[in-house]
C-alpha positions as CSV (number, residue, x, y, z in Angstrom):
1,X,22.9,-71.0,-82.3
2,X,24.0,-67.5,-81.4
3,X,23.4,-66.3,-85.7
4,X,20.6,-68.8,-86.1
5,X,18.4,-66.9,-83.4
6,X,19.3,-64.0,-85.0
7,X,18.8,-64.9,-88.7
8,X,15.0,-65.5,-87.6
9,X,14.2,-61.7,-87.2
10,X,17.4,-60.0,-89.4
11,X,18.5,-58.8,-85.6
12,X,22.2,-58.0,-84.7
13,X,23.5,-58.7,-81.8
14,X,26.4,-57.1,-79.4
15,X,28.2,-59.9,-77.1
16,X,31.1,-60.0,-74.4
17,X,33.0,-63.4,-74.7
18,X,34.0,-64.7,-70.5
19,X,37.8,-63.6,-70.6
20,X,38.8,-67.4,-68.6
21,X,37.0,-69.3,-71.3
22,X,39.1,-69.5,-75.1
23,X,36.6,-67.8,-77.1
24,X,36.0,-71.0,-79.8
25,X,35.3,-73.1,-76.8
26,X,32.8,-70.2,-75.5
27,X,31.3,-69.7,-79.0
28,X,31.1,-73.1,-80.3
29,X,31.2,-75.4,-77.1
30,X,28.3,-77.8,-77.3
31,X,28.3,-79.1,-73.8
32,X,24.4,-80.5,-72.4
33,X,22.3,-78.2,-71.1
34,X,23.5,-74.9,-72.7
35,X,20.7,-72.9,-73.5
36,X,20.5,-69.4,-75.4
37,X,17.3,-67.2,-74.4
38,X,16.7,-63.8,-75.6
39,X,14.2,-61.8,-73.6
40,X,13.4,-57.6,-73.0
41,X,15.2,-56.1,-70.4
42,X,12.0,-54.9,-68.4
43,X,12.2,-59.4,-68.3
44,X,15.6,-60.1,-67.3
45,X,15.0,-59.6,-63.2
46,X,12.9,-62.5,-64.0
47,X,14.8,-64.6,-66.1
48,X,17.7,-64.2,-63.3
49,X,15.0,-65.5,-60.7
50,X,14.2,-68.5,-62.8
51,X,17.6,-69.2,-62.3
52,X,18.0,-68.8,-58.6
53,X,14.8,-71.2,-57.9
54,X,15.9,-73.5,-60.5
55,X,19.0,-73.7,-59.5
56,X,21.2,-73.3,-62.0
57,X,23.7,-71.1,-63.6
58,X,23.3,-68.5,-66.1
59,X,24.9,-65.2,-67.3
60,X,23.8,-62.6,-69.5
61,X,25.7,-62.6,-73.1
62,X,24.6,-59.1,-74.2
63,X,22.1,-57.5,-76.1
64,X,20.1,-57.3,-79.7
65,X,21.7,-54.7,-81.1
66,X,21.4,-52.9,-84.7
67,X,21.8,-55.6,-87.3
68,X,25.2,-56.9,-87.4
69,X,27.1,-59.2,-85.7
70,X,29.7,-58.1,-83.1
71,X,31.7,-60.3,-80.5
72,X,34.2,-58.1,-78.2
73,X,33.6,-54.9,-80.0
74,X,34.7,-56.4,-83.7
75,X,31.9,-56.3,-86.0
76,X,31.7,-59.5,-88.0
77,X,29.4,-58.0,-90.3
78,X,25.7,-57.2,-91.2
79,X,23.2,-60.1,-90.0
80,X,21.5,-60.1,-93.5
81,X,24.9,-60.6,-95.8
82,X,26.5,-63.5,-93.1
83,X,22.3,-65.4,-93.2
84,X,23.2,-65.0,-97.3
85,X,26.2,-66.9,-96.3
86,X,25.4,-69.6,-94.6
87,X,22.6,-70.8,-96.8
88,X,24.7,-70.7,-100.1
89,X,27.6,-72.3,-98.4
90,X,27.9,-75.6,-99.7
91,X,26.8,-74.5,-103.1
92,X,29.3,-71.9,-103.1
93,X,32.1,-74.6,-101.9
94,X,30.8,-77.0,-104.2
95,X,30.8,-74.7,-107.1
């Protein structure tokens, strides 16, 4: 969800994985009621008090940032190329 948000715009994105969590289950966990919003910072106050009266947990991932793709300071490349390369592939597997 975390590259398909950011494919949208051709925005990068700088993130800090939770150190208790392993990072695939962090990354890729598809548990109910995980959400991904991306808002300004002058918004985030906000955001945080949405939480509070709502309830419910939350915790900040990190920031757009440039245009590539970086997860615990490595950068897993520009946002453009990896969109490139994840809509050609299956028809590069296939090919």
């Amino acid at each position: 969800a975390l590259c398909e948000s950011a494919f949208v715009d051709g925005l990068g994105f700088n993130i800090t994985t939770a150190a208790d969590i392993r990072k695939d289950a962090y990354l890729f966990g598809e548990a109910q009621g995980r959400v991904l919003v991306s808002c300004s910072n002058d918004k985030l106050a906000a955001i945080h008090s949405v939480w509070e009266i709502a309830g419910v947990g939350g915790s900040v991932l990190g920031e757009v940032d440039g245009a590539a793709a970086t997860i615990d300071s490595t950068n897993f490349g520009e946002i453009e190329k990896l969109h490139q390369r994840y809509l050609t592939s299956l028809e590069n597997y296939l090919s």
